[in-house]
C-alpha positions as CSV (number, residue, x, y, z in Angstrom):
1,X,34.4,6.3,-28.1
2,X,38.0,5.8,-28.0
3,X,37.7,2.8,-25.5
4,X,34.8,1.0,-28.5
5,X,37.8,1.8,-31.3
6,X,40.6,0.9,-29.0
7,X,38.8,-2.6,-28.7
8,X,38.0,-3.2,-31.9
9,X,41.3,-2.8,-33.2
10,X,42.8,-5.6,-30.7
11,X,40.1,-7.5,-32.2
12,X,40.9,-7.2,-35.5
13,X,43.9,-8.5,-37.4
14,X,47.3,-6.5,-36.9
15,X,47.7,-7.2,-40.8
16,X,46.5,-9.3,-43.6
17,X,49.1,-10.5,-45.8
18,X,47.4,-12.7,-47.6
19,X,47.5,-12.1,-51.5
20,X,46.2,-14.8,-54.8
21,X,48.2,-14.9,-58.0
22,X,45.8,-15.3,-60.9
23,X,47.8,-16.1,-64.1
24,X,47.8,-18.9,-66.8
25,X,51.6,-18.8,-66.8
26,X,53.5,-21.0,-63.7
27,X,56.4,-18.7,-64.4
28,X,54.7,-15.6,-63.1
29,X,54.0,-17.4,-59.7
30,X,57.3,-17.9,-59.1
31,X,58.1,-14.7,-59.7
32,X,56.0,-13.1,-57.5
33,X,57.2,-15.4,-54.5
34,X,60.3,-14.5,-55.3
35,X,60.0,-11.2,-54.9
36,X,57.9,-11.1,-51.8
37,X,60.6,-13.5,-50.2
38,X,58.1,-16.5,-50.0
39,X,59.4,-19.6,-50.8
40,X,63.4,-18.3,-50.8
41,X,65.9,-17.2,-48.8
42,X,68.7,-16.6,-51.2
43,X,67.5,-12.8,-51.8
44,X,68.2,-11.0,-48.8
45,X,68.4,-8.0,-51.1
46,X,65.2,-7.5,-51.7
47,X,64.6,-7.5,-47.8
48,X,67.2,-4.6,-47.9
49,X,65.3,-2.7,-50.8
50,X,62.0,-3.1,-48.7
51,X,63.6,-1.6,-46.0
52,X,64.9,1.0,-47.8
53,X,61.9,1.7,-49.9
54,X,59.4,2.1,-46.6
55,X,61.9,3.3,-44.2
56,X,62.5,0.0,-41.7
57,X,65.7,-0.5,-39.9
58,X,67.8,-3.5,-42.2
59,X,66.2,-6.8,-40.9
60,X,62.7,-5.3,-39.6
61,X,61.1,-6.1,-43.0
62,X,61.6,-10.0,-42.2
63,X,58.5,-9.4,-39.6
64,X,56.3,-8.8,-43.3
65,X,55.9,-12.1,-44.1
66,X,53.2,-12.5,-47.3
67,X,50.9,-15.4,-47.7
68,X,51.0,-16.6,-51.3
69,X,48.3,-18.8,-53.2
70,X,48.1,-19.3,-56.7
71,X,44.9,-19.9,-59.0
72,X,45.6,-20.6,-62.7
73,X,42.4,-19.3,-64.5
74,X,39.5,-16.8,-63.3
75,X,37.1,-19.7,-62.2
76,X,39.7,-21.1,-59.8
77,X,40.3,-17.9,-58.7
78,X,37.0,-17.0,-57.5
79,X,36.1,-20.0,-55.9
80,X,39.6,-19.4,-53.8
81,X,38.6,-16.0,-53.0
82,X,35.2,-17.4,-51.6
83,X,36.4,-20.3,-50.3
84,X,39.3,-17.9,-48.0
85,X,36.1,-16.0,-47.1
86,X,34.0,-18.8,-45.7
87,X,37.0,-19.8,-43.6
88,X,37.2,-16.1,-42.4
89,X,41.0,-16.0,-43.6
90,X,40.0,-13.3,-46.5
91,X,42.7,-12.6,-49.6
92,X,43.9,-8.5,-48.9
93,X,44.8,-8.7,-52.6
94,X,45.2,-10.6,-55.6
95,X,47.6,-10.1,-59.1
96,X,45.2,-10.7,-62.0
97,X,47.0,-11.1,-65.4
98,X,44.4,-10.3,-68.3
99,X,45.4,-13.1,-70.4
100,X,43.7,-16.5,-69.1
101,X,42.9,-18.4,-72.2
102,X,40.8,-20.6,-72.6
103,X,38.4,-19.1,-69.6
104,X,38.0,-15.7,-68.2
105,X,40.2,-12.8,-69.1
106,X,41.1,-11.1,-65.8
107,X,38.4,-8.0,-66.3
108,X,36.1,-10.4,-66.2
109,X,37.5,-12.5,-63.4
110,X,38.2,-9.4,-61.4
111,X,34.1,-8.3,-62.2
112,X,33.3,-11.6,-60.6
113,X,34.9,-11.5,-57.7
114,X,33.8,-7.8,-56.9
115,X,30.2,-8.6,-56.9
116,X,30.4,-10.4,-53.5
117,X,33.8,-9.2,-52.4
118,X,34.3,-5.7,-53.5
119,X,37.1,-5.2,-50.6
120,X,39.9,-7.3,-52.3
121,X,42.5,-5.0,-54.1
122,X,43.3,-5.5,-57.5
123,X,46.6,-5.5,-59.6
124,X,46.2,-6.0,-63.2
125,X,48.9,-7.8,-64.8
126,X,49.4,-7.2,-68.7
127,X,52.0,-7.4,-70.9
128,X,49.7,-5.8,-73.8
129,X,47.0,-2.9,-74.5
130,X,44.5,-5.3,-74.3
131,X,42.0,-3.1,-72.5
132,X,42.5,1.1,-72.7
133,X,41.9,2.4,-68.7
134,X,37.9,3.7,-69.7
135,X,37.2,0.3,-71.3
136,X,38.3,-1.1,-68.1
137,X,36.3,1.5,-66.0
138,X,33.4,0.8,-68.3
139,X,33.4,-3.4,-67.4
140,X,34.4,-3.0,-64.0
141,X,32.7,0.1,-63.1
142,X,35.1,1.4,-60.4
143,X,38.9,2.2,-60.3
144,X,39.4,2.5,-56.3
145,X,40.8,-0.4,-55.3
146,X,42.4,-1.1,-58.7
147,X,45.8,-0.8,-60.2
148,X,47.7,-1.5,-63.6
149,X,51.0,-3.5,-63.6
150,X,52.9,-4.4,-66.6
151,X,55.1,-7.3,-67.7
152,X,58.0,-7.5,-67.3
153,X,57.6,-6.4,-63.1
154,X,59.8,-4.4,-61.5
155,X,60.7,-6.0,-58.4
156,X,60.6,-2.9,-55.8
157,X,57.3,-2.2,-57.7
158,X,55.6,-5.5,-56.9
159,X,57.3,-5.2,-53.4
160,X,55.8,-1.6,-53.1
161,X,52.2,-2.6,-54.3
162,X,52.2,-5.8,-51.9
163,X,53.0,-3.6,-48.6
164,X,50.5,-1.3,-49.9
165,X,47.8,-2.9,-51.0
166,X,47.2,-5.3,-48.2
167,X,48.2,-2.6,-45.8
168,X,45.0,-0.8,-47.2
169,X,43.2,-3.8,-46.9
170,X,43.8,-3.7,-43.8
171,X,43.3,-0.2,-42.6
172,X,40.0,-0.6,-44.2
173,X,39.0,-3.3,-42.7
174,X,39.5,-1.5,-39.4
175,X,37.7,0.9,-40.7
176,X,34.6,-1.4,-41.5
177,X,34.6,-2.9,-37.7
178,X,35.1,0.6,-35.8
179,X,32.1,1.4,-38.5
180,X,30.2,-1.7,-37.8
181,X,30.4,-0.6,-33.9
182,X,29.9,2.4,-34.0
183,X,26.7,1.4,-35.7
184,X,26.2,-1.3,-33.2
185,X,26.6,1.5,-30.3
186,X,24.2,3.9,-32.3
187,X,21.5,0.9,-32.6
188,X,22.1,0.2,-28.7
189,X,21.7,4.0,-27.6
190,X,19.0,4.5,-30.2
191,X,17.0,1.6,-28.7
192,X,17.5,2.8,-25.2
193,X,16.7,6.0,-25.8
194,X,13.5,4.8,-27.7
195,X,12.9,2.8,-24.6
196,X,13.6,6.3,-22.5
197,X,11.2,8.1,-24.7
198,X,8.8,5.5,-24.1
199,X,8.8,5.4,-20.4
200,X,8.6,9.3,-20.4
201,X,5.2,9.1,-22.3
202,X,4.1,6.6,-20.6
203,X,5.0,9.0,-17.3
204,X,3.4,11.9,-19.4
205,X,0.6,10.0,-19.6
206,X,0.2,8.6,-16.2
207,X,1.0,12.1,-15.0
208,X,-2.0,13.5,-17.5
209,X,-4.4,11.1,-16.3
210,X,-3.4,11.7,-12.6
211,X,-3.6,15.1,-12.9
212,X,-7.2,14.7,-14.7
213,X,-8.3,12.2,-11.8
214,X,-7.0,15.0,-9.2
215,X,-8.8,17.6,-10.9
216,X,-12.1,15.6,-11.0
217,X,-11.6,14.7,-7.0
218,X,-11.5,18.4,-6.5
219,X,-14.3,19.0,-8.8
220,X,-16.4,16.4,-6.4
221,X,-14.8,18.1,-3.7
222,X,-16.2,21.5,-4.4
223,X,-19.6,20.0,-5.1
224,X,-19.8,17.7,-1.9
225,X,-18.9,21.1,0.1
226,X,-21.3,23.0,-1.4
227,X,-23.5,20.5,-0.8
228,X,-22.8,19.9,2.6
229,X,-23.0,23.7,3.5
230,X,-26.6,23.3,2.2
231,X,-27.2,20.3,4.0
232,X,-26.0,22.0,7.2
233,X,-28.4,24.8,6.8
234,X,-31.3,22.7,5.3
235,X,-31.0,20.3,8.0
236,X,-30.9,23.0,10.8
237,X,-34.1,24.9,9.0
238,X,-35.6,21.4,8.6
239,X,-35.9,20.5,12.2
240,X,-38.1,23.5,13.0
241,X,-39.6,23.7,9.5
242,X,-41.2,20.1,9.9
243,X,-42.0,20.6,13.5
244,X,-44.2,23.5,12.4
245,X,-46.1,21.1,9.2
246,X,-46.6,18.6,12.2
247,X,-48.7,21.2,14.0
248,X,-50.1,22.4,10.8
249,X,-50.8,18.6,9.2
250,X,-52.4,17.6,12.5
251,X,-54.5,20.2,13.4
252,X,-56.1,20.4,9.9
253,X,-56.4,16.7,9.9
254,X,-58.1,16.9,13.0
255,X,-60.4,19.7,12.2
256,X,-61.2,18.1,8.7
257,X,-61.9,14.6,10.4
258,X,-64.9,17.4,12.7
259,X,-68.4,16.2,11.2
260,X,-70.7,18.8,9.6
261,X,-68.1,21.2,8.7
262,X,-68.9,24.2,7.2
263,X,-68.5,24.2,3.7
264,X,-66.7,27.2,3.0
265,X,-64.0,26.0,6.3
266,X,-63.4,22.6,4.9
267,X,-62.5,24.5,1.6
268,X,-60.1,26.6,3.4
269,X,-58.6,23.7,5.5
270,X,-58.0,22.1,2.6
271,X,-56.4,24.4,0.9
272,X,-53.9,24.6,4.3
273,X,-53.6,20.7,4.3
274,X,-52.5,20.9,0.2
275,X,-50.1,23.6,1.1
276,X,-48.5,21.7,4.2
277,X,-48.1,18.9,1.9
278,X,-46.4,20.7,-1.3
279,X,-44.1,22.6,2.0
280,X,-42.5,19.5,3.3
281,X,-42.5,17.9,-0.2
282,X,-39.8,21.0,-0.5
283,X,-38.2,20.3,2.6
284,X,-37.8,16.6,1.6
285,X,-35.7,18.1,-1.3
286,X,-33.5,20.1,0.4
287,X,-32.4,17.6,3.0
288,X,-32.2,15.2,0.0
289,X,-30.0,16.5,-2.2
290,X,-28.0,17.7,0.9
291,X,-28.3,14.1,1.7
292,X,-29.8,14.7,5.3
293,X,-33.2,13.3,4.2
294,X,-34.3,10.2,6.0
295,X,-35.1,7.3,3.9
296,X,-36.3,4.0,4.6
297,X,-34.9,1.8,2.3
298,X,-36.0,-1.6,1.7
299,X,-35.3,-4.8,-1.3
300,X,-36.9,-3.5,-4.3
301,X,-37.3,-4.8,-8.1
302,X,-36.4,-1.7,-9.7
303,X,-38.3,-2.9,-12.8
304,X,-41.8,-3.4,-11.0
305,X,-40.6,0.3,-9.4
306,X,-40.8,1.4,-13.0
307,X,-44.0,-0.5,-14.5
308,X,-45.8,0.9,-12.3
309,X,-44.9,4.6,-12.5
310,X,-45.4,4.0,-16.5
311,X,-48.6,5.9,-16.8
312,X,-48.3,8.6,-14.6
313,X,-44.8,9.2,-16.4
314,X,-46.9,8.7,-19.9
315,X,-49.3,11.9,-18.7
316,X,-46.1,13.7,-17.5
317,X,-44.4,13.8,-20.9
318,X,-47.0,14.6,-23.0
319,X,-48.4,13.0,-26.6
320,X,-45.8,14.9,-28.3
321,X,-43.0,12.4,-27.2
322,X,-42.5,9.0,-27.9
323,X,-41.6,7.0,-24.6
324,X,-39.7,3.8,-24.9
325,X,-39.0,1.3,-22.5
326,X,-36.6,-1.4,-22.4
327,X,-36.0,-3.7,-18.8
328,X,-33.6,-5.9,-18.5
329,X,-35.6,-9.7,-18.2
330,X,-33.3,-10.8,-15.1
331,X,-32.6,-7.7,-13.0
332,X,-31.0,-7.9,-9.8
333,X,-32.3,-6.7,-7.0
334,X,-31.5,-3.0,-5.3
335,X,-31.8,-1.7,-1.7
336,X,-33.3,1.8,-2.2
337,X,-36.0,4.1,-0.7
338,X,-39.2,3.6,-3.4
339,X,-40.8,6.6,-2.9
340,X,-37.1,8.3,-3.6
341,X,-36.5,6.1,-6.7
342,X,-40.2,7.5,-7.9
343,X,-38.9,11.4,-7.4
344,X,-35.7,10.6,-9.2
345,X,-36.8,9.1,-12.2
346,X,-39.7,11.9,-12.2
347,X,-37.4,14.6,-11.9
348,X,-35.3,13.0,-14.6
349,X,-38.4,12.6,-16.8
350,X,-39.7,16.1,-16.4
351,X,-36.1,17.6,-17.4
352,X,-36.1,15.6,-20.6
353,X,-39.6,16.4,-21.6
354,X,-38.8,19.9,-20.9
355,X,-35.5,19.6,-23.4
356,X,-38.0,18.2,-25.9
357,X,-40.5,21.5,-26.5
358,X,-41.1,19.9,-30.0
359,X,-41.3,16.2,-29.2
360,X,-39.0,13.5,-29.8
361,X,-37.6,10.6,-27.9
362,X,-37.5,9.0,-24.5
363,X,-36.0,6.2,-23.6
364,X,-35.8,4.1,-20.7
365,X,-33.8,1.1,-20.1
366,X,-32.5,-1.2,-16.9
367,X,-29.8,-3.3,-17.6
368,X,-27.0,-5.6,-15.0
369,X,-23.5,-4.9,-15.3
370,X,-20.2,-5.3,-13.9
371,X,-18.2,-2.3,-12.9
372,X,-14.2,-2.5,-14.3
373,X,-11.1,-0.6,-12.9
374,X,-10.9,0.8,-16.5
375,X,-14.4,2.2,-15.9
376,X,-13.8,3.6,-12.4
377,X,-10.8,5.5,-14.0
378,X,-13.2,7.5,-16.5
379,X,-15.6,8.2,-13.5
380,X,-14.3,9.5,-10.4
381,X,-17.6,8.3,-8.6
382,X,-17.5,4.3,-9.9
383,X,-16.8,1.5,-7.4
384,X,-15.9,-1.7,-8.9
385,X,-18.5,-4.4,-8.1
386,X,-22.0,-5.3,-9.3
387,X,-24.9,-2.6,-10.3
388,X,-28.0,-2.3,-11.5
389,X,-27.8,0.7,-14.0
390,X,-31.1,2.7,-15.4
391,X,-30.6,4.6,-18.4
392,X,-33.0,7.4,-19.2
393,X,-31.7,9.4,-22.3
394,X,-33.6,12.1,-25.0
395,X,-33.1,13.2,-28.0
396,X,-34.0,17.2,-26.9
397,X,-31.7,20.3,-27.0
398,X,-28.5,18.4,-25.0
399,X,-25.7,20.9,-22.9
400,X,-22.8,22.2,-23.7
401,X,-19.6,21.2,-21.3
402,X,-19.6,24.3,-19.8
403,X,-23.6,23.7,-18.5
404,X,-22.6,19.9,-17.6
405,X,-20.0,20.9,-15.1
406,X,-22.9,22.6,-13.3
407,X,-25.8,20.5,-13.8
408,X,-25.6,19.1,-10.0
409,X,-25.6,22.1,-8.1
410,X,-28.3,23.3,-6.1
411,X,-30.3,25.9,-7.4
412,X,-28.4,25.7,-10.7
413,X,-31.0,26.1,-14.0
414,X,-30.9,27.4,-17.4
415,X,-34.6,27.5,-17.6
416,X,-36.6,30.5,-17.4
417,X,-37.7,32.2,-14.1
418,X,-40.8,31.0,-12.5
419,X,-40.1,27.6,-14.7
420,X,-37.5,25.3,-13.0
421,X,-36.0,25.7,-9.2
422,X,-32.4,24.0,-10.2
423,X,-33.0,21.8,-7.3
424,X,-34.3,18.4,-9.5
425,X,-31.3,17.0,-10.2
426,X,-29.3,17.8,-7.6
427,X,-32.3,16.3,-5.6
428,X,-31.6,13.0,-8.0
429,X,-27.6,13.4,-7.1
430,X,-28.2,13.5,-3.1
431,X,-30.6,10.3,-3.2
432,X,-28.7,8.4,-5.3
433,X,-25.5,9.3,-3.6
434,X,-27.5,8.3,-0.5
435,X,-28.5,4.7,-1.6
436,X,-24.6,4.6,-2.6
437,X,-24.8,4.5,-6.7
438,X,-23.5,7.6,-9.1
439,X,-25.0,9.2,-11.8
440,X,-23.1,9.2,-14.8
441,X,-24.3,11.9,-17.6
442,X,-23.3,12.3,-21.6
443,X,-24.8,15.4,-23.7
444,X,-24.4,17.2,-26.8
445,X,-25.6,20.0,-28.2
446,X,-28.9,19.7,-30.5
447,X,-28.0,15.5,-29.9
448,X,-30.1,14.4,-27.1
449,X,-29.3,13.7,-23.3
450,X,-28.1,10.4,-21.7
451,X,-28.3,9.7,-17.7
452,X,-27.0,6.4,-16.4
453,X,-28.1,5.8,-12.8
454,X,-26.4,2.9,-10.8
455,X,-27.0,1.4,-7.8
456,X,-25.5,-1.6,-5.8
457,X,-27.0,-5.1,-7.4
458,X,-28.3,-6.8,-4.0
459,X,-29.2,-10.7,-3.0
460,X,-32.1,-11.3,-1.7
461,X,-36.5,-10.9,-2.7
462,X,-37.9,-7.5,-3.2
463,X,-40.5,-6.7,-0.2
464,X,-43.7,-5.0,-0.2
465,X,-44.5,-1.9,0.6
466,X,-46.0,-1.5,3.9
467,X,-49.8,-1.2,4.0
468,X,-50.9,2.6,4.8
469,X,-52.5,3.9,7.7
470,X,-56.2,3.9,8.6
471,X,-58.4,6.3,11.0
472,X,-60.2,3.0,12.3
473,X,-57.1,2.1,14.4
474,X,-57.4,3.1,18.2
475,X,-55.7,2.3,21.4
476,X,-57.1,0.0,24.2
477,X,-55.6,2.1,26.9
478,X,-51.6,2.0,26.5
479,X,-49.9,3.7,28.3
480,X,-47.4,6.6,26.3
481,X,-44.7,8.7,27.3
482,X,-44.3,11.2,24.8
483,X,-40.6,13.0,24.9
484,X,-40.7,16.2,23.0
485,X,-39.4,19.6,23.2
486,X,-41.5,21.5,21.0
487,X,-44.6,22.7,23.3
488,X,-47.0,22.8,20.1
489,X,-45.6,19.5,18.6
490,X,-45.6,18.1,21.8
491,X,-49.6,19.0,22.3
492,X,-51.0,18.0,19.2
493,X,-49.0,14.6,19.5
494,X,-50.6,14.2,22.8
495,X,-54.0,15.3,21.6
496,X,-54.4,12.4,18.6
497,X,-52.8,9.6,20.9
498,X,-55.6,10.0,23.4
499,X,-58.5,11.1,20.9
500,X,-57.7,7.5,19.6
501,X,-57.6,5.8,23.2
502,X,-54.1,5.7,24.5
503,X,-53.2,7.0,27.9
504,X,-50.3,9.9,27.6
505,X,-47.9,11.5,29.5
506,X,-44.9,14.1,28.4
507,X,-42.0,15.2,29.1
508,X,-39.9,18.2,27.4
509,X,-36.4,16.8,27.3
510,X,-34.4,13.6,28.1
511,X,-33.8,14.5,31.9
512,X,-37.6,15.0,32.6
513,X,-38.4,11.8,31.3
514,X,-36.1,10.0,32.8
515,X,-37.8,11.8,36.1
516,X,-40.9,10.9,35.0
517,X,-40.0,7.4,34.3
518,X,-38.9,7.2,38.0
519,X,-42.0,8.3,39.4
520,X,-44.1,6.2,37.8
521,X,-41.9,3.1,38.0
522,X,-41.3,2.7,34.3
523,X,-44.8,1.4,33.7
524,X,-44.6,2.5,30.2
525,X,-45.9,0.6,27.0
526,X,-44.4,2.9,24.4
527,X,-41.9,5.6,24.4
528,X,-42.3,8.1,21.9
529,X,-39.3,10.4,21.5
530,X,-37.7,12.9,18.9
531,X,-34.1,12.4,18.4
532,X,-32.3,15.9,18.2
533,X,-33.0,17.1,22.2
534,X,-31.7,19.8,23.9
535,X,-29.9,19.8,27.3
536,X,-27.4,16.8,26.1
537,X,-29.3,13.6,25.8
538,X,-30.6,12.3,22.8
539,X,-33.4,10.5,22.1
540,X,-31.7,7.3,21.4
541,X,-29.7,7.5,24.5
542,X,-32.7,8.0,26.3
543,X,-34.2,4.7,25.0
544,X,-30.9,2.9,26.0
545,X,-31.5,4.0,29.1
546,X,-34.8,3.3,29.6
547,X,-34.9,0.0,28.1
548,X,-32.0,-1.4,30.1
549,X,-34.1,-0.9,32.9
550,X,-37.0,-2.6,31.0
551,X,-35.6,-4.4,28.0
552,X,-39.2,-5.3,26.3
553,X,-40.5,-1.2,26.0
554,X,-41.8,-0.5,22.8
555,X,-39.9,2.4,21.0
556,X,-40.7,4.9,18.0
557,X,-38.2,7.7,17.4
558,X,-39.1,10.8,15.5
559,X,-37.3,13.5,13.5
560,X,-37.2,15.8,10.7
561,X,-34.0,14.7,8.7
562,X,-31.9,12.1,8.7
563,X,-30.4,10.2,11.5
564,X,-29.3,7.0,9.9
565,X,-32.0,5.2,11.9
566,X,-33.5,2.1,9.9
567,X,-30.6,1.9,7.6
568,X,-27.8,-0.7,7.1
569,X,-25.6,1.1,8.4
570,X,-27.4,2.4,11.5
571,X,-30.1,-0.7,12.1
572,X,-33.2,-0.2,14.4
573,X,-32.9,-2.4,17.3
574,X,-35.3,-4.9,17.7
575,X,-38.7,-3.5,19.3
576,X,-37.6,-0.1,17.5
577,X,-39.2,1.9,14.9
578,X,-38.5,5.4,13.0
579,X,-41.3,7.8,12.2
580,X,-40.2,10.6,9.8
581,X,-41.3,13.9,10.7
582,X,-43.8,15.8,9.3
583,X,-46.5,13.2,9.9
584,X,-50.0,13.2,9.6
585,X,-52.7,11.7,12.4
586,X,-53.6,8.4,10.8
587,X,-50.1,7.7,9.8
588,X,-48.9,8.4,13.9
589,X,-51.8,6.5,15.3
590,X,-50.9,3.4,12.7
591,X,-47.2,3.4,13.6
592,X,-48.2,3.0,17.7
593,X,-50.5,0.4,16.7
594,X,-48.2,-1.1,14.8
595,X,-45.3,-1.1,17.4
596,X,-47.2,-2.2,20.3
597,X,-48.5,-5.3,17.9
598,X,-45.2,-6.5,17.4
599,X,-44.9,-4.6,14.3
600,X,-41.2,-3.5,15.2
């Protein structure tokens, strides 16, 4: 602070000594010169007085040397005080007689010059009570840089105002610019610490919204271990569960396909097959929301997915709700599992009619759009990129936050025992996390539900769905080798493949095929082999193995969750196809078919 007023001091003047005589009478002018020494040199006594008077050494006063310009009448006067200020050389003072005929008196004059230049000081001149002190305070309105001289002058006293006056001029102009600065330095710091203040929101903020983002990747964290830790245990259940609904699917499809059947059996066979199917329907949702279970996805037109599951969806929901659909006229296409679209949009369809006891709303709606950054920043799951997205939102009971943060977890429901298993949408979460989309939800209480599903947009024509199998399909001799090391899997496989004309032979594990291959000198059509072996080698290593030694043998692997076989990531090679375990007769005898017809 004392560096700012150090500089501003060298940059203003050392001293203004500039003063304006305003008086009608020449005489008076020359009287003032006099005594301030300009214009003469014959009074070296009054340079000794000065001295004297302010305590200077005899001769230091010469270095005050006063500027003297004289204006005859208030008008003249004025324009000279504005003029000096224009040319930045400012009068420190001025004598102002109050007699001016014909023009301004000096109150007046001195009125007019303090509206723009209220700094100059003022010594009224008068020789009569022309004006008492308040009727001078009353026209002027202040006394603080005013003072009364009268006629006839003392010198010393003229002298005495002069240093004075401009002397206070002059210490308040000092004043001004170390005021002006210091207001200069406030504005600076203010501004820069506006700026500081700025850039520590702006840090708050980013620090806010990182720790927000960090708390949501921890959130998805949590889930995907949780749902890893039931994928580990579904998929290791799954393997022998769906070996076991092999068995069970084929031998009652087998024993229903018997003719003349008793009655009363086919009844109770039935009733197994119907229970085999609703058991690995169960399993297919525990390895899918644990994402192990295997999916064949193909090009699909989600909207033709959609038109068609229209009426079943229409019974599901009942009369009591009003079901809208709106699809987008140019959707792009999406590479997804059909069959897996079908139980995510049911299972999102059932939950809102169940949300709806007293009817309302549905609404369904497919739309194209463009993911932002700013969008991936509100959802920790967004990619940027193209999607297809597929709205389904009601107007039912809605969830609180607390019951959204859980919404996704296995085996999470807040309906009533016997009446939800908490695994729908957490199926919906696996399958679409699968096909590599998000769900994004939005509820409130008593306001309705909103679920936006979306998936990567995709180039290319939808395909068809393969045609399903048919009992009429048989073998013309082929010759199998069946790899599988499950005894009762192993013989029912081995039963349908030569009830429908192939020739079979098995092995329990990767080694013993291999043994068995050598033996018979590869002569193989078709290797059928499960994936997940023991003793160390694989199914698919197995086929590499085999088909190096005879590149054009037909393939079909088999298992009961996923492997990644027949995706993009993890293609089928040519010659290759996947058949998902459990399986029933016809659809096993139409995939052999199939494969040894150049169907893979």
């Amino acid at each position: 602070m004392h560096a700012i007023l150090e500089e501003n001091e060298a940059a203003a003047p050392a001293r203004n000594q500039r003063i304006l005589i305003i008086d009608d009478n020449p005489s008076i002018h020359e009287d003032v010169r006099k005594i301030l020494g300009v214009g003469s040199s014959e009074d070296a006594a009054h340079d000794e007085e000065a001295a004297a008077l302010f305590g200077l050494e005899p001769g230091q006063n010469n270095d005050v040397v006063f500027e003297v310009d004289s204006a005859y009448q208030g008008e003249e006067g004025l324009e000279m005080v504005r003029r000096a200020a224009r040319e930045g050389r400012p009068y420190a003072m001025a004598f102002v007689d109050v007699r001016m005929p014909p023009g301004w008196d000096g109150i007046e004059t001195i009125s007019m010059i303090w509206k723009n230049h209220p700094d100059l000081q003022v010594v009224v001149c008068t020789a009569y009570s022309d004006y008492t002190w308040d009727d001078m305070i009353r026209k002027i309105g202040r006394t603080d840089s005013l003072v009364i001289l009268n006629k006839p002058f003392d010198n010393v006293e003229v002298l005495q105002l002069a240093h004075t006056l401009t002397q206070k001029w002059t210490l308040s102009h000092r004043l001004r610019c170390h005021l002006k600065s210091l207001d200069e330095t406030v504005a600076t710091r203010t501004r820069e610490l506006q700026a500081a203040n700025l850039r520590l929101r702006q840090e708050m903020e980013e620090r806010a919204q990182a720790d927000l983002e960090l708390r949501r990747a921890e959130e998805q964290l949590r889930h995907a271990q949780k749902l890893e830790a039931v994928g580990q245990f579904a998929s290791g259940v799954a393997h022998d569960f769906n070996n076991m609904l092999t068995v069970i699917q084929g031998y009652t499809s087998l024993s229903l396909a018997t003719d003349d059947l008793d009655a009363d059996l086919t009844a109770s066979l039935q009733q197994v097959a119907l229970a085999a199917d609703r058991a690995a329907a169960l399993t297919r949702q525990l390895l899918t929301f644990s994402r192990k279970q295997i999916i064949q996805p193909r090009i699909l037109d989600l909207n033709h997915t959609l038109r068609n599951l229209h009426d079943m969806l229409r019974r599901v929901i009942g009369e009591h709700i009003e079901l809208r659909c709106e699809f987008a006229g140019t959707l792009p296409a999406v590479y997804a599992d059909e069959g897996n679209i079908e139980q995510v949009v049911m299972n999102l369809v059932v939950n809102a009619r169940d949300a709806m006891p007293h009817g309302g709303r549905l609404c369904i709606r497919t739309e194209a759009v463009a993911i932002d950054a700013a969008h991936v920043r509100r959802h920790a799951e967004a990619r940027v990129g193209d999607f297809v997205r597929l709205t389904i939102s009601d107007t039912g009971c809605g969830m609180s936050p607390e019951i959204l943060n859980h919404i996704f977890e296995p085996f999470f429901t807040t309906k009533d025992v016997g009446k939800g298993t908490g695994i729908g949408l957490a199926t919906a979460y696996g399958i679409i996390s699968q096909l590599g989309g998000w769900i994004e939800v939005e509820s409130h209480v008593d306001e309705g539900t909103t679920l936006r599903i979306l998936l990567p947009a995709r180039e290319g024509e939808p395909e068809r769905a393969p045609a399903p199998g048919a009992d009429a399909v048989r073998g013309a001799g082929e010759r199998v080798l069946l790899v599988e090391d499950e005894r009762a899997v192993r013989e029912i496989i081995s039963a349908i493949l030569r009830d429908h004309g192939y020739e079979v032979s098995c092995a329990v594990d990767g080694p013993a095929a291999i043994e068995l291959w050598e033996e018979r000198g590869g002569a193989f059509d078709v290797l059928v082999t499960d994936i997940v072996m023991p003793n160390g080698l694989k199914g698919n290593v197995l086929a590499d193995q085999l088909r190096a030694d005879k590149p054009d043998l037909k393939v079909i692997f088999s298992s009961g969750y996923s492997s990644n076989f027949g995706t993009e990531s993890t293609p089928l090679p040519a010659g290759c196809s996947f058949l998902a375990k459990p399986y029933k007769p016809d659809v096993l005898v139409r995939a052999v078919h199939d494969c040894l017809s150049g169907g893979c």
